[in-house]
N, C-alpha and C positions, 0 to 999 in steps of 0.2 A: 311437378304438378303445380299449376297455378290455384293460388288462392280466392274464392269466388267472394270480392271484395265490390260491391255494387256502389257506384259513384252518388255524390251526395244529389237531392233533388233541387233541380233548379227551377228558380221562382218563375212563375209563370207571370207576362205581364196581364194588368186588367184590361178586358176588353175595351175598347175604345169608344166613347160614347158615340148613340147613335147620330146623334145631333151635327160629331163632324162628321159623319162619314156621309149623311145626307148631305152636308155643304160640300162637300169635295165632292159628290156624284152631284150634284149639280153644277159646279163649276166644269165639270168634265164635259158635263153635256151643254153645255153654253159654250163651252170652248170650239168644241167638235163642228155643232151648228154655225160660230163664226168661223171657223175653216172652211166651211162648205160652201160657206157664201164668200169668202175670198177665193172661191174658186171661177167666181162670175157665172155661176149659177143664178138662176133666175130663182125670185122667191117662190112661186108657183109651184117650182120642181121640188124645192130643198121640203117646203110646207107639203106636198105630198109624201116625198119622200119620212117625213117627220111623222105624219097620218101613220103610215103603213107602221113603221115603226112602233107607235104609239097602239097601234093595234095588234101588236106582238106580244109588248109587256102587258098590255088589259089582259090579254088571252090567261099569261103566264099568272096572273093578279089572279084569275078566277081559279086558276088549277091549283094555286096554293091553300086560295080559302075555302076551295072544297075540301081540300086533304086536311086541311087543320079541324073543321068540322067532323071527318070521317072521323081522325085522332081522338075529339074529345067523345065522343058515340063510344067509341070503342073504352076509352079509358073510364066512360060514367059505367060502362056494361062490365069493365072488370070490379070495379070496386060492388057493382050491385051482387057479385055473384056473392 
């Protein structure tokens, strides 16, 4: 029969601030956009192309901060009960 010996807890690292992780999503996406246009794409296209996009994440940006709205509703209504 083995002995139920549970391994020691390993340290978790700290979340990494927000700050790089917005500078490396930006640089990702600068990167991306100068590929596109090293592709000898026309700016007309890549800047639509960019639009649509860019009207993907607003979309995403509204659906968060309603849910985070719904969240705090809900959590003023539990503390009221």
């Amino acid at each position: 029969m083995k002995a139920n010996v549970s391994k020691p807890a390993e340290k978790k690292a700290a979340p990494r601030p927000l700050i790089l992780e917005i500078d490396d999503a930006k640089a990702e996406i600068a990167q991306s956009v100068n590929n596109a246009l090293k592709r000898g794409l026309p700016c007309y296209i890549v800047a639509d192309i960019l639009e649509n996009i860019l009207g993907q994440v607003r979309g995403g940006a509204r659906n968060e901060l309603a849910a985070a709205k719904e969240q705090e509703e809900k959590s003023k209504e539990e503390v009221e009960e």
